[in-house]
PATIKE-216628 format. One record per residue (C-alpha): x, y, z. Coordinates in steps of 0.5 Angstrom, whole numbers. Layout:
N
- X | Y | Z
...
//
This chain:
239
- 39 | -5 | -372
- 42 | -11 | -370
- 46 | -12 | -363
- 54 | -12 | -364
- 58 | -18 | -361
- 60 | -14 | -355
- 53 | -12 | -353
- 51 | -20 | -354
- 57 | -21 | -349
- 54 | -16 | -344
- 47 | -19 | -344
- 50 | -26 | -343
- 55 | -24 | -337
- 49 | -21 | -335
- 45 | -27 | -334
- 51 | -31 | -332
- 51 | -26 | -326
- 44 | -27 | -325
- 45 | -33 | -323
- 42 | -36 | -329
- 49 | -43 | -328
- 45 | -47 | -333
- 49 | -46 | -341
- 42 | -49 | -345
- 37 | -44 | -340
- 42 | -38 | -341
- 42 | -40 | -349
- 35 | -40 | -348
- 35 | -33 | -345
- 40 | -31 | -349
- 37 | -30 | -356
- 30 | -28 | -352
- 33 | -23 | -350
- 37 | -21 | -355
- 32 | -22 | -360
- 27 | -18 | -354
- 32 | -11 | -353
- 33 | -11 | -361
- 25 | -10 | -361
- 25 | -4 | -358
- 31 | -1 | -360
- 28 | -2 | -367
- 21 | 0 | -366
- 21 | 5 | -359
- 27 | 8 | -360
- 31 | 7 | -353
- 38 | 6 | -352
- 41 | -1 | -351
- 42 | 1 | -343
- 34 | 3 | -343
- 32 | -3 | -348
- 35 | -8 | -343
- 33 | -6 | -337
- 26 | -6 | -339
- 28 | -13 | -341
- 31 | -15 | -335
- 24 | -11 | -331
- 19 | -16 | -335
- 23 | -21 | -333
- 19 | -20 | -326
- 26 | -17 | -323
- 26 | -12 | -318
- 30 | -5 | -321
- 30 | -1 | -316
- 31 | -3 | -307
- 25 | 0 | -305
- 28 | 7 | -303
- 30 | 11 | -310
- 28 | 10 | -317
- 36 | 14 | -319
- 40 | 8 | -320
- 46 | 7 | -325
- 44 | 2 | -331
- 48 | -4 | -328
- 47 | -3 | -321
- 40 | -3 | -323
- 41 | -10 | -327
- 44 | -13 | -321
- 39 | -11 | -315
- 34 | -17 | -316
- 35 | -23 | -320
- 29 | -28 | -317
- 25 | -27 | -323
- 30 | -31 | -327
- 30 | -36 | -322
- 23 | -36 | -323
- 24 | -37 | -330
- 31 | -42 | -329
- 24 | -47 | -324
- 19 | -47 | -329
- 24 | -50 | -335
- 27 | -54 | -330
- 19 | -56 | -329
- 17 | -57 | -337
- 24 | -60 | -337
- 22 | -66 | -332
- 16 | -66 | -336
- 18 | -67 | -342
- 23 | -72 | -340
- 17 | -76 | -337
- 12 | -76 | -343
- 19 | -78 | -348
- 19 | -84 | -343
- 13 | -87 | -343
- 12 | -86 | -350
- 18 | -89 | -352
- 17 | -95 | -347
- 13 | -100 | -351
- 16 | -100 | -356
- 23 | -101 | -353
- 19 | -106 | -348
- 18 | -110 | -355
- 26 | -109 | -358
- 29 | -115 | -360
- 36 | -114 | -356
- 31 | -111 | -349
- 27 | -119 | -350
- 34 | -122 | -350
- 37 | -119 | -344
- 30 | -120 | -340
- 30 | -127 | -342
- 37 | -128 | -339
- 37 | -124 | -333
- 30 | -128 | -331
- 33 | -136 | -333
- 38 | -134 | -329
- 35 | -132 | -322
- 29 | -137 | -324
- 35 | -143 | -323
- 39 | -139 | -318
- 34 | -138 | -314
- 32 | -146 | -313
- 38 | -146 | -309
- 41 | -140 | -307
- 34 | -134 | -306
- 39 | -129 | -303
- 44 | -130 | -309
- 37 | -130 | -313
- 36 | -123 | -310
- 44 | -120 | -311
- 44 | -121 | -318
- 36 | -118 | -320
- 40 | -113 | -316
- 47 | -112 | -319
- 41 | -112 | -325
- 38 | -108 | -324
- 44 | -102 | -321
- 48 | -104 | -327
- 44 | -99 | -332
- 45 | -93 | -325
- 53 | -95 | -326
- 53 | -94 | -334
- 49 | -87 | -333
- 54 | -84 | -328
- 60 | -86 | -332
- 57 | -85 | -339
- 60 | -79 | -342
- 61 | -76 | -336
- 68 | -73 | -337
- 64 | -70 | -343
- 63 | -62 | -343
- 56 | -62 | -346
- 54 | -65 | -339
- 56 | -60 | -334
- 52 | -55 | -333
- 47 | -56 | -337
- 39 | -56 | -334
- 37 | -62 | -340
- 42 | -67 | -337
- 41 | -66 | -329
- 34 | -68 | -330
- 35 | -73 | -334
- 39 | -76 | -328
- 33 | -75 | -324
- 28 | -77 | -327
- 31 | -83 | -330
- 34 | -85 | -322
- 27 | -85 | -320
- 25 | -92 | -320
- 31 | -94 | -316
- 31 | -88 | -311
- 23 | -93 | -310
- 27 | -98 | -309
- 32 | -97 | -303
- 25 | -95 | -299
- 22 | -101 | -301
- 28 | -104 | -298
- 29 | -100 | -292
- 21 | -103 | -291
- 23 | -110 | -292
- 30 | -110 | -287
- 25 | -107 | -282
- 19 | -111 | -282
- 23 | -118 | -283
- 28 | -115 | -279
- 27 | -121 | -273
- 25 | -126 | -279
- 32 | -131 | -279
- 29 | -134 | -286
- 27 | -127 | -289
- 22 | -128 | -295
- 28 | -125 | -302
- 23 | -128 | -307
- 18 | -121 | -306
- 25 | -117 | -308
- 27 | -121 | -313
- 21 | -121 | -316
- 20 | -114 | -315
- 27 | -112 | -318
- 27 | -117 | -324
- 20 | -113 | -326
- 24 | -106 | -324
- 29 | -108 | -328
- 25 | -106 | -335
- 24 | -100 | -333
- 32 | -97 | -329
- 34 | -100 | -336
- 29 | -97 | -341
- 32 | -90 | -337
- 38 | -91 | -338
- 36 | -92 | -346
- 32 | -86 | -345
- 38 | -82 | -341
- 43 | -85 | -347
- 39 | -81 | -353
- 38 | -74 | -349
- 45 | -74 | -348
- 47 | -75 | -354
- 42 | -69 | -356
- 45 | -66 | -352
- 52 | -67 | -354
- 50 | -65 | -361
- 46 | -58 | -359
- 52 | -56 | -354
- 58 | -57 | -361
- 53 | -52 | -364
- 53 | -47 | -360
- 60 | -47 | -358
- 62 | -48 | -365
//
């Protein structure tokens, strides 16, 4: 017996009243649960409202307050949803991982591409000549580089619906905004402890920014290629 369109609205309320905001881990739980109440209807015999309600149980749910065991289904359903938010934590948790081990496996292979080379290149040949006569200038312009990738992230497609609400792209922003999140501490560090310097060493930063600068721009690259799956997995759903 196969869940009528109706009944699958109804779970898909159910996690959205639970808490369950992102629409990639609702979809998620969404055909697991499905899937999971046809199970038992099939193979135990129970209603939809039982089926689902051990469902929601397994999830590590409370379904009662502690005092009486007779409650109405949906009241039952809406008691206690910290077991899915435990569930919502531990995709965010494989999600962030997933994220860091596609970075890092993709890096060296971007680190060779031939049109990274070319930007490297020319970002180095011109703080290298601006810093002989101007270090500060040479420090701004390995910064501008360096914020240029975070700029282009934030506005890359965020006008698109695929983005709002989806648990993928809000950690692909965080882990891919790491490496400049280091360097404003590094910089507060620096201000602090040449704060009574009148000629303030730039050079650190500017090397630190220019060797930085592989790293913000390989996850922009990264953010870009998520982005995109994402786009595509979200016009399949809503197709």
């Amino acid at each position: 017996m196969k869940l009528t369109k109706a009944e699958i609205k109804f779970i898909d309320n159910y996690l959205i009243k639970n808490g369950v905001k992102y629409w990639d881990v609702r979809l998620e739980l969404l055909d697991h649960t499905v899937s999971a109440v046809e199970d038992k209807i099939n193979n135990e015999g129970v209603s939809f409202n039982e089926a689902l309600l051990e469902i929601h149980h397994g999830f590590g749910n409370r379904i009662h307050n502690g005092y009486t065991y007779h409650l109405d289904f949906e009241k039952a359903l809406y008691i206690d949803n910290k077991g899915l938010k435990k569930l919502t934590l531990k995709a965010q948790k494989n999600m962030a991982k997933q994220h860091r081990k596609r970075f890092w496996k993709t890096y060296p292979k971007f680190l060779m591409s031939l049109r990274f080379l070319l930007e490297f290149s020319i970002i180095i040949g011109i703080v290298f000549v601006v810093h002989r006569f101007n270090p500060k200038t040479a420090l701004i312009i390995a910064l501008i580089a360096c914020f240029l990738p975070e700029i282009f992230k934030i506005f890359f497609g965020v006008f698109d619906r695929s983005n709002r609400k989806s648990l993928k792209m809000q950690m692909a922003v965080n882990i891919s905004s790491l490496y400049m999140a280091l360097s404003y501490l590094l910089m507060g560090v620096f201000n602090s402890y040449y704060d009574s310097v009148p000629q303030k060493p730039y050079v650190y930063l500017t090397v630190f920014f220019v060797c930085l600068f592989p790293f913000v721009r390989h996850a922009l690259n990264t953010y870009k290629q998520i982005f995109i799956e994402n786009r595509e997995e979200y016009r399949l759903v809503n197709a």
